[in-house]
Structure formats: structure tokens, C-alpha cells
C-alpha positions as CSV (number, residue, x, y, z in Angstrom):
1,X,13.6,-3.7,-18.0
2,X,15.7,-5.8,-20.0
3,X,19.5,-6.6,-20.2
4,X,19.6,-4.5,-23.4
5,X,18.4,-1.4,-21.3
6,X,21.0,-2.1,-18.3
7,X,23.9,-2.1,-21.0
8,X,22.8,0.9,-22.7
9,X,22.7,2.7,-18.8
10,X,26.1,1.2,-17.8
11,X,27.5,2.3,-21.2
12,X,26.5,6.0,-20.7
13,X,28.0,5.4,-17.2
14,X,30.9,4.5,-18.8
15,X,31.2,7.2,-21.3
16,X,30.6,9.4,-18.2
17,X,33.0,8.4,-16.3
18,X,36.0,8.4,-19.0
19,X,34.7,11.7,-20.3
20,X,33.8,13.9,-17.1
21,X,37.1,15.8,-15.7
22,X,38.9,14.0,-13.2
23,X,37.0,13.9,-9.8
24,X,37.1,11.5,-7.1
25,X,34.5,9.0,-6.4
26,X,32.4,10.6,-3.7
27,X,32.2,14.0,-5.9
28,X,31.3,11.9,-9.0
29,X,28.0,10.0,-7.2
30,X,27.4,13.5,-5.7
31,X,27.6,14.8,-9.0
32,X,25.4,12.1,-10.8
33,X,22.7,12.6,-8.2
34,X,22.9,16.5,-8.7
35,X,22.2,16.1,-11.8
36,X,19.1,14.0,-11.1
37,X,17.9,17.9,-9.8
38,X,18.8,19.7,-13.1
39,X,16.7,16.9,-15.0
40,X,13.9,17.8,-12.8
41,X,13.6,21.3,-13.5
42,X,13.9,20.6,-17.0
43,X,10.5,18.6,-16.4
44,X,8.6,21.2,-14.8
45,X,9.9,23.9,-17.3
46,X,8.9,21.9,-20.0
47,X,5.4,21.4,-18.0
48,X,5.1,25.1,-18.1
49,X,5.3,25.4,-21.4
50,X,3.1,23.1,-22.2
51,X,0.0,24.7,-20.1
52,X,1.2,28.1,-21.3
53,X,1.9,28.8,-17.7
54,X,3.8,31.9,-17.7
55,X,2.7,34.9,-19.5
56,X,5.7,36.2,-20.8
57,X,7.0,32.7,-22.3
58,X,3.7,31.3,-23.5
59,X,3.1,27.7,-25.2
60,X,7.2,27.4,-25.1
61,X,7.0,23.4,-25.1
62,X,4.2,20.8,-25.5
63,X,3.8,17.1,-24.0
64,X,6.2,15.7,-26.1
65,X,8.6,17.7,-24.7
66,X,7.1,16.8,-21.3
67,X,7.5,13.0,-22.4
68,X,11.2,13.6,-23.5
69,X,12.1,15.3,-20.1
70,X,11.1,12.8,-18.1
71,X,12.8,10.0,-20.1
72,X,15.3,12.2,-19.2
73,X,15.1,12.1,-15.7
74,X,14.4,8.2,-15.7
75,X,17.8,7.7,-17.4
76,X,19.9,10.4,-15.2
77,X,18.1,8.4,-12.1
78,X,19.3,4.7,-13.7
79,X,22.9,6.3,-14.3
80,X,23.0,8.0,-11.1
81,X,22.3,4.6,-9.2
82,X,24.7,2.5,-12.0
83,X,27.1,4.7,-10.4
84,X,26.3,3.9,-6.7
85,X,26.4,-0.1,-7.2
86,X,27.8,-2.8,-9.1
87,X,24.3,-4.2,-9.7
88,X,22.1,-1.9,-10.8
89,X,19.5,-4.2,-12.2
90,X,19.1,-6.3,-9.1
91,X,19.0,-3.5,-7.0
92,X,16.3,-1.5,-8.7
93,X,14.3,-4.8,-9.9
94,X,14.6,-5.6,-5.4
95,X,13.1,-2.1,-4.6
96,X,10.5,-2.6,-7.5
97,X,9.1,-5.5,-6.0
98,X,9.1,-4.3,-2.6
99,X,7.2,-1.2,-3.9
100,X,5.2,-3.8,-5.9
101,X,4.6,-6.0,-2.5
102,X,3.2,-2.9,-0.8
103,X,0.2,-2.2,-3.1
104,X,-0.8,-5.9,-3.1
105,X,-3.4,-7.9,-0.6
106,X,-0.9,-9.1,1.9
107,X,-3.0,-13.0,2.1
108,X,-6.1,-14.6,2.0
109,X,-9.2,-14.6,-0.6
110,X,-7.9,-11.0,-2.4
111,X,-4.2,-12.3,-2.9
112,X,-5.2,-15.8,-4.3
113,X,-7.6,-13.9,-6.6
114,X,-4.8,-11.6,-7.8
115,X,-2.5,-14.1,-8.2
116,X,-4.8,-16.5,-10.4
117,X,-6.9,-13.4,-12.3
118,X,-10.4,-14.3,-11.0
């Protein structure tokens, strides 16, 4: 992700936190990751919809929707942990590459062919 997409988090963080009735600090990050629940559900209603799952409701949503919820979650999830740290950036871009580290050949023949495409 880019710096434009870490201001645009910190500034609904921001808005967040000037518009949200006054809490304290540990029920605010308790609050944000909550949330991260709601967003979730949203998903898997959406998901329902979209295969027509339940009888009563029908094709209710379709992918797009799908596509739009979890956008949603992604950005709940990237306020949630803009809330938790000062640097949200470095600490998601650490735990991608750790992530990242953990699919790829540790050494030898595989990891030099990774690294230089052949």
C-alpha cells in the first residue's frame, strides 16, 4: 500500500475518534476491533445473498456486494490497527513480510531461482 492509502486510513481514524462519543482509550481499540466482527457478518450475509442461500431472502445481494463488504472489512481492520499504533504502515508492511517469508524457499537452488525469475 501506498502513503496515499495510510492517510486516507489515519484520516478516518481521525474523523473516528473526534466524532465517536467520549470513551476512553481501552474501550475505543475495544470498540474498533468489535467492529472488525460486525464487518464480518456483513460479508457472509452479503455471501448469502449472493448464492441465494436462504430460501426466504433469495438472490438478496450479488458479488459486488461481496466485493464491497470485504473492502469493508479490510478498512475497519486498517483503522482498527491505526488505532492500536503510531505506525500503522510499518507494522502491517513487518507482518506482511513475515507472512511473505513463510511461503518462500527458506535457501538454496529454489530461493536463488525465485529471487532472479529463472
Amino acid at each position: 500500500m501506498d502513503t496515499t492509502t495510510w492517510d486516507q486510513i489515519c484520516r478516518i481514524r481521525e474523523w473516528l475518534d473526534d466524532e465517536t462519543p467520549q470513551t476512553g482509550d481501552e474501550d475505543r481499540r475495544l470498540l474498533r476491533i468489535l467492529k472488525i466482527s460486525e464487518e464480518v457478518g456483513e460479508v457472509a450475509e452479503a455471501l448469502h445473498g449472493a448464492l441465494a442461500a436462504n430460501p426466504r431472502k433469495g438472490a438478496s445481494h450479488t458479488w459486488d456486494d461481496v466485493r464491497k463488504e470485504l473492502c469493508d472489512v479490510a478498512v475497519t481492520t486498517l483503522v482498527a490497527l491505526a488505532t492500536l499504533t503510531e505506525k500503522p504502515d510499518a507494522e502491517f508492511e513487518g507482518r506482511l513480510k513475515q507472512l511473505v517469508d513463510r511461503i518462500s524457499p527458506a535457501s538454496g537452488p529454489d530461493r536463488e531461482a525465485v529471487e532472479t525469475g529463472v
